[in-house]
N, CA and C atoms as an extended XYZ file, in Angstrom:
282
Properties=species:S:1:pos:R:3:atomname:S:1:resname:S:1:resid:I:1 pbc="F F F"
N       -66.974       -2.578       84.758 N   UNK     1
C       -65.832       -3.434       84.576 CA  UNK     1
C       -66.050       -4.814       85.184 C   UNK     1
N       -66.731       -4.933       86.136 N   UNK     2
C       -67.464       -6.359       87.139 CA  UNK     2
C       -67.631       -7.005       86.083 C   UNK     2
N       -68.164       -6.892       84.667 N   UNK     3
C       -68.987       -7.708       84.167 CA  UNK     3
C       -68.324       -7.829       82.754 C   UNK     3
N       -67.008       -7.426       82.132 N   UNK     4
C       -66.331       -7.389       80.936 CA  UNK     4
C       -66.012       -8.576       80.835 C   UNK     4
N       -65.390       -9.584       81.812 N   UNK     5
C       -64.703      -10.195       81.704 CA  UNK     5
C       -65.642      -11.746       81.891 C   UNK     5
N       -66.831      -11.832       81.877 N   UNK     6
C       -68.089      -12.819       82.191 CA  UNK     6
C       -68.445      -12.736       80.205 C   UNK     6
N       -68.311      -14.603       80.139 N   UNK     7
C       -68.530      -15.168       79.350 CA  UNK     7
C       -69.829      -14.788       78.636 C   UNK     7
N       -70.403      -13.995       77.262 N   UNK     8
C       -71.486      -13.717       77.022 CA  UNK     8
C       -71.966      -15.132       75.762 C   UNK     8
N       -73.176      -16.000       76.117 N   UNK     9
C       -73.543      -16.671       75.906 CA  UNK     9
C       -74.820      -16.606       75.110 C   UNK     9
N       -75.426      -17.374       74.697 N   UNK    10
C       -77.031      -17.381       73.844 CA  UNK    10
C       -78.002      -17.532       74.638 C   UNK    10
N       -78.851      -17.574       74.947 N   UNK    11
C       -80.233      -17.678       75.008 CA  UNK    11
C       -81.318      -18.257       74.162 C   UNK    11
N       -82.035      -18.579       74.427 N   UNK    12
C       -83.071      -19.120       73.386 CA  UNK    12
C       -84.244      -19.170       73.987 C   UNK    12
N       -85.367      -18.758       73.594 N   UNK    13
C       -86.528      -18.086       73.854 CA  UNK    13
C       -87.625      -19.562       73.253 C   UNK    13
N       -89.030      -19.180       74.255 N   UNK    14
C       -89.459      -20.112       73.978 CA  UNK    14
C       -89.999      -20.330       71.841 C   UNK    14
N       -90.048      -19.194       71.357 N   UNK    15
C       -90.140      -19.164       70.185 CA  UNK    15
C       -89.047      -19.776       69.216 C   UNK    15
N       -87.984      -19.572       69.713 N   UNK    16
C       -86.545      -19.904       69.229 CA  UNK    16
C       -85.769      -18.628       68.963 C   UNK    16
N       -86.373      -17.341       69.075 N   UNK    17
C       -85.177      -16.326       69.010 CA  UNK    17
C       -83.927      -16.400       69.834 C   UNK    17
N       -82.814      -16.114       69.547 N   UNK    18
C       -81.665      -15.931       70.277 CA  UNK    18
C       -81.176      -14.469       70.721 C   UNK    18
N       -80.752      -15.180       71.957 N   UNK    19
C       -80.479      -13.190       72.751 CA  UNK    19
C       -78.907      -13.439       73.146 C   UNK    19
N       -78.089      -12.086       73.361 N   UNK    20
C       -76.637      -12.921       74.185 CA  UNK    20
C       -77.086      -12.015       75.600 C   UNK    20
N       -76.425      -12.881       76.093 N   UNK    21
C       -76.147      -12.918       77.725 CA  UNK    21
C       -75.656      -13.076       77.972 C   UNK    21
N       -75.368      -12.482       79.657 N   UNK    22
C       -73.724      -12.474       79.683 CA  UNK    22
C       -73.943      -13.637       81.246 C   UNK    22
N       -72.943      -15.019       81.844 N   UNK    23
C       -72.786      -15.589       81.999 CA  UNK    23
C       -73.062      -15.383       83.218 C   UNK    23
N       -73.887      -16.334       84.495 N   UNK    24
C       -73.989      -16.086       85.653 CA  UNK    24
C       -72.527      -15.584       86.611 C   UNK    24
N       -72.666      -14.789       87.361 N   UNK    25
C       -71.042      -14.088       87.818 CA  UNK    25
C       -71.432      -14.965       89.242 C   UNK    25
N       -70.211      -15.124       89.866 N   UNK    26
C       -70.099      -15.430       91.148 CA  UNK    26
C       -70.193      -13.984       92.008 C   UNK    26
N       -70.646      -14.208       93.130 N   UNK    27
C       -70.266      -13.134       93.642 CA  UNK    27
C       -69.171      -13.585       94.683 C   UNK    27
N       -68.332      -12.053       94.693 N   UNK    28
C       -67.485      -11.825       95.752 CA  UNK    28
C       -67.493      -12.374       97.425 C   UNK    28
N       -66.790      -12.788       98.112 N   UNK    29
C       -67.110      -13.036       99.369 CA  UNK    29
C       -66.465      -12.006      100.048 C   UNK    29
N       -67.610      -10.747      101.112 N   UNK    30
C       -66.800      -10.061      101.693 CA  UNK    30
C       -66.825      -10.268      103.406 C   UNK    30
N       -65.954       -9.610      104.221 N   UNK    31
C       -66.030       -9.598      105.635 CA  UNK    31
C       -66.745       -7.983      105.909 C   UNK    31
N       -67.259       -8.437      106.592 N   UNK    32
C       -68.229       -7.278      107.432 CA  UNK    32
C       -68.060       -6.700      108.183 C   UNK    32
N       -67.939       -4.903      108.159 N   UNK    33
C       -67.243       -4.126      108.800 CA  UNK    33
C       -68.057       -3.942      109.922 C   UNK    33
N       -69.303       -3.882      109.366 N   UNK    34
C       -70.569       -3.231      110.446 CA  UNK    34
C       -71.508       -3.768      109.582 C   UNK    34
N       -72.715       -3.560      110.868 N   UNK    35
C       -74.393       -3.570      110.009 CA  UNK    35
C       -74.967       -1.939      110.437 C   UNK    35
N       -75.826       -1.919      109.680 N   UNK    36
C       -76.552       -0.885      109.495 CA  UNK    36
C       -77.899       -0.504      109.662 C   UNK    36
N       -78.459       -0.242      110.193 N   UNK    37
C       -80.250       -0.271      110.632 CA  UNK    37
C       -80.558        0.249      109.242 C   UNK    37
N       -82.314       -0.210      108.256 N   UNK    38
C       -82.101        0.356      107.564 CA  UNK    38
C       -84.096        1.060      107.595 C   UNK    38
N       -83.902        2.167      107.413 N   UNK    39
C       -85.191        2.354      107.398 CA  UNK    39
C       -86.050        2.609      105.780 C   UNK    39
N       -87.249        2.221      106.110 N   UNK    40
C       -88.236        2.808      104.796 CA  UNK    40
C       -87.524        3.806      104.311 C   UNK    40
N       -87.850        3.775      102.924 N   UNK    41
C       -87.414        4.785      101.831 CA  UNK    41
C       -86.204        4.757      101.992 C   UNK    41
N       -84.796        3.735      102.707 N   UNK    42
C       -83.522        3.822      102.353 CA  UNK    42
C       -82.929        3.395      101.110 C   UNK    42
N       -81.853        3.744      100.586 N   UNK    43
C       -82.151        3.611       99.031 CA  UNK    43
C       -79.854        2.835       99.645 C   UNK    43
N       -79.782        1.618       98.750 N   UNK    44
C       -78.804        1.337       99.019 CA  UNK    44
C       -77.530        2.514       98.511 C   UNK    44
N       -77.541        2.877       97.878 N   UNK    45
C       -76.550        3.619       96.786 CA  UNK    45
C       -77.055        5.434       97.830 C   UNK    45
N       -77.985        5.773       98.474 N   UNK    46
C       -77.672        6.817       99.220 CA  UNK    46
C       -76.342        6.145      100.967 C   UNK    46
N       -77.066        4.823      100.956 N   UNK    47
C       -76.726        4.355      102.398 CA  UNK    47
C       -75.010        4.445      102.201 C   UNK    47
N       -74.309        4.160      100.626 N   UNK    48
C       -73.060        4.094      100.209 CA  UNK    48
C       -72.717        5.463      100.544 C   UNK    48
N       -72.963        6.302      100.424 N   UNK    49
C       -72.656        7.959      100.395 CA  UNK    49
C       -72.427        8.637      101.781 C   UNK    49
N       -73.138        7.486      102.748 N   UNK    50
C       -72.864        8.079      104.071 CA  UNK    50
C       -71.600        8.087      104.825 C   UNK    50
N       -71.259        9.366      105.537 N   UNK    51
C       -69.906        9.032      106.157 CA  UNK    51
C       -69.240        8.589      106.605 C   UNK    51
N       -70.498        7.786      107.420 N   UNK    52
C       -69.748        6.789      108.098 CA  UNK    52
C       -69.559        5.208      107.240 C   UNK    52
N       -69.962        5.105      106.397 N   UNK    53
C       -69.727        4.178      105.115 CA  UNK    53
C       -68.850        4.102      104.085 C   UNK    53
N       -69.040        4.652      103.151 N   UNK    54
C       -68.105        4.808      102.033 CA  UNK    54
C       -67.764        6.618      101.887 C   UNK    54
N       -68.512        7.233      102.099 N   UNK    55
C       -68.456        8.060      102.077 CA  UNK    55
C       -68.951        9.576      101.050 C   UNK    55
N       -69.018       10.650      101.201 N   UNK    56
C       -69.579       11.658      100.259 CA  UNK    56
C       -69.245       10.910       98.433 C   UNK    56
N       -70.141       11.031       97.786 N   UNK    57
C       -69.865       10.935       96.447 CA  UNK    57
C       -69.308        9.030       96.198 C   UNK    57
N       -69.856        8.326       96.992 N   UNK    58
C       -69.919        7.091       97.004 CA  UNK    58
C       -70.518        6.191       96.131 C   UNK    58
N       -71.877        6.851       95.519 N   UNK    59
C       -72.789        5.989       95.632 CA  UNK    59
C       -72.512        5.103       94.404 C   UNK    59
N       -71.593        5.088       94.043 N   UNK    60
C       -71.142        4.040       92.841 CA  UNK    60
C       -70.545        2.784       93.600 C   UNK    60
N       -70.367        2.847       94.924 N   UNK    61
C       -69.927        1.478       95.644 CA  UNK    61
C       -70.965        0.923       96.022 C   UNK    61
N       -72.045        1.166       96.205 N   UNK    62
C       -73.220        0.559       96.120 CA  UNK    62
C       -73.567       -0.493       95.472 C   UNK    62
N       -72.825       -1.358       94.924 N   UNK    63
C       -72.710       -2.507       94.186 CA  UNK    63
C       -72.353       -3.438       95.081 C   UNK    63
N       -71.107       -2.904       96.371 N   UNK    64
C       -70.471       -3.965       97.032 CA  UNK    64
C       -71.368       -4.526       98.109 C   UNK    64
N       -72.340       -3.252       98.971 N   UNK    65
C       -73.410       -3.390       99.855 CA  UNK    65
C       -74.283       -4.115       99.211 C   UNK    65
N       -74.594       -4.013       98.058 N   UNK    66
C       -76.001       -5.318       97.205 CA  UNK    66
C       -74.854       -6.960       97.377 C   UNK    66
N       -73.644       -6.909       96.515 N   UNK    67
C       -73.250       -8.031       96.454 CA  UNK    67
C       -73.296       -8.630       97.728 C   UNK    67
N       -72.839       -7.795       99.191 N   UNK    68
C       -72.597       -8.334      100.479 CA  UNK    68
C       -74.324       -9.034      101.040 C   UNK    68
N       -74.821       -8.050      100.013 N   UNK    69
C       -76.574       -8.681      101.076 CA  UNK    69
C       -77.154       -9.277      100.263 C   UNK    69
N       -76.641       -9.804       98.949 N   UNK    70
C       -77.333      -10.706       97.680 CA  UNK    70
C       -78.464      -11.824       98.329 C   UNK    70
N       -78.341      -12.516       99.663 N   UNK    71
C       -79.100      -13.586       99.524 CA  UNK    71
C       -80.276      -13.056      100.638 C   UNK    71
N       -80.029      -11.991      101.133 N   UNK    72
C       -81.213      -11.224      102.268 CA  UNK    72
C       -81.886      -10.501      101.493 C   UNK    72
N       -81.359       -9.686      100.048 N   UNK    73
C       -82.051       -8.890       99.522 CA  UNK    73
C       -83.159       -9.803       98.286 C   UNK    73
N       -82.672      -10.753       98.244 N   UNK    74
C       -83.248      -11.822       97.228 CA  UNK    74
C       -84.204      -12.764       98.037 C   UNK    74
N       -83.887      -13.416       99.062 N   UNK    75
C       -84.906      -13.795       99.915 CA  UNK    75
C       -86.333      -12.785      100.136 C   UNK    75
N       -85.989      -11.504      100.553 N   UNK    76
C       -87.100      -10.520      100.575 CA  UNK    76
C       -87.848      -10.072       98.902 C   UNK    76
N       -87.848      -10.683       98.305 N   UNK    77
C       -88.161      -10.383       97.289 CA  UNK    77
C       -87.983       -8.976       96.352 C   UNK    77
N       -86.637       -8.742       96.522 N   UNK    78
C       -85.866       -7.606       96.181 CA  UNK    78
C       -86.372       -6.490       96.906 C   UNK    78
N       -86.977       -6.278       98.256 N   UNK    79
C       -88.264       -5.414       98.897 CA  UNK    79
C       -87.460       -5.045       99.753 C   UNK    79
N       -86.495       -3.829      100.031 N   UNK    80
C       -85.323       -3.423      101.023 CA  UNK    80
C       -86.426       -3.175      102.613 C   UNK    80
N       -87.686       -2.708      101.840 N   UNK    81
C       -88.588       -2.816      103.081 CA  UNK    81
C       -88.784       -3.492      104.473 C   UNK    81
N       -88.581       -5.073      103.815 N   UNK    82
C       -88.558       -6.116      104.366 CA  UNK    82
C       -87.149       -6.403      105.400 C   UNK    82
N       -86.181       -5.383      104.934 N   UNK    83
C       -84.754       -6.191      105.461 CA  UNK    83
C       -84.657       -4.484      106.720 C   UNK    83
N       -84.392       -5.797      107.828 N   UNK    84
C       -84.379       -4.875      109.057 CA  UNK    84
C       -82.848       -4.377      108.809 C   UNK    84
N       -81.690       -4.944      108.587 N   UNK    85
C       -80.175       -4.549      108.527 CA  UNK    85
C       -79.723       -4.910      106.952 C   UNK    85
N       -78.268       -3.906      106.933 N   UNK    86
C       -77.640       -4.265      105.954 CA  UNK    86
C       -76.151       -4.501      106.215 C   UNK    86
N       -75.605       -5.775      105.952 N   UNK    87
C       -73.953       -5.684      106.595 CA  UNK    87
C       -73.099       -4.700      105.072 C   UNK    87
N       -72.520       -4.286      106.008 N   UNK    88
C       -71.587       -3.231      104.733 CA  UNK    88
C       -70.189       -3.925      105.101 C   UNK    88
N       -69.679       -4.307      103.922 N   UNK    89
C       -68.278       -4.728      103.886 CA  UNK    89
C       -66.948       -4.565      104.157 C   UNK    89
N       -66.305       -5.061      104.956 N   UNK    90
C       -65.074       -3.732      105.067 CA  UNK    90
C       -64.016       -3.549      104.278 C   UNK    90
N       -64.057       -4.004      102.884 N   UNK    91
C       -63.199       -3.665      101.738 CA  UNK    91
C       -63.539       -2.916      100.419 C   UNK    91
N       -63.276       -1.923      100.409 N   UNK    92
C       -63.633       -1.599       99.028 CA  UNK    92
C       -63.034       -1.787       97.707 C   UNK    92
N       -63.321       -2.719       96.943 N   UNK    93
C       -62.483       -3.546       96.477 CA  UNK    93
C       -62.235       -2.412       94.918 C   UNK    93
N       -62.199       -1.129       94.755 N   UNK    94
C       -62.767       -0.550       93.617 CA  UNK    94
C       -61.186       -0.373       93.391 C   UNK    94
C-alpha cells in the first residue's frame, strides 16, 4: 500500500524503450525508540519479529527499520555487515 499512491512515470532506456516506474517516494521521518546491536547473518525482517521489537509474526514491519536506517544502510553499500547498529522506530505506523 506504501507505494499505490506514488506517481508511475516512463523511463527511457538508452535504446529508447520505455518502462513505467513508479515515482521516487519520500521517506517517512521516524523517532527512535532504541538501537539495536546487529550481528553477522542478522537479517532485518527476523530483527522485526523480535520481542522486544515489533514482535512474534512481525516481519512485515521490516520496512519501517529499512526506512529508519535508509541512509546507513545505503552508505554501507546495502552490506548490513558493515552497520554496527540499527535504530528501530518507535511508531508503527501500519
Amino acid at each position: 500500500m506504501r507505494y499505490v499512491e506514488i506517481e508511475t512515470i516512463s523511463f527511457t532506456d538508452i535504446i529508447g524503450n520505455q518502462y513505467p516506474v513508479k515515482e521516487m517516494r519520500e521517506y517517512p521521518v521516524y523517532q527512535t525508540l532504541f538501537e539495536i546491536k546487529i550481528e553477522d547473518g542478522d537479517y532485518i525482517d527476523e530483527i522485526a519479529s523480535r520481542p522486544q521489537v515489533f514482535g512474534e509474526g512481525s516481519e512485515d514491519q521490516a520496512y519501517l527499520i529499512f526506512e529508519h536506517n535508509i541512509v546507513a544502510i545505503a552508505e554501507a553499500d546495502w552490506d548490513l555487515s558493515k552497520i554496527k547498529k540499527l535504530r528501530i522506530p518507535a511508531q508503527n505506523l501500519t
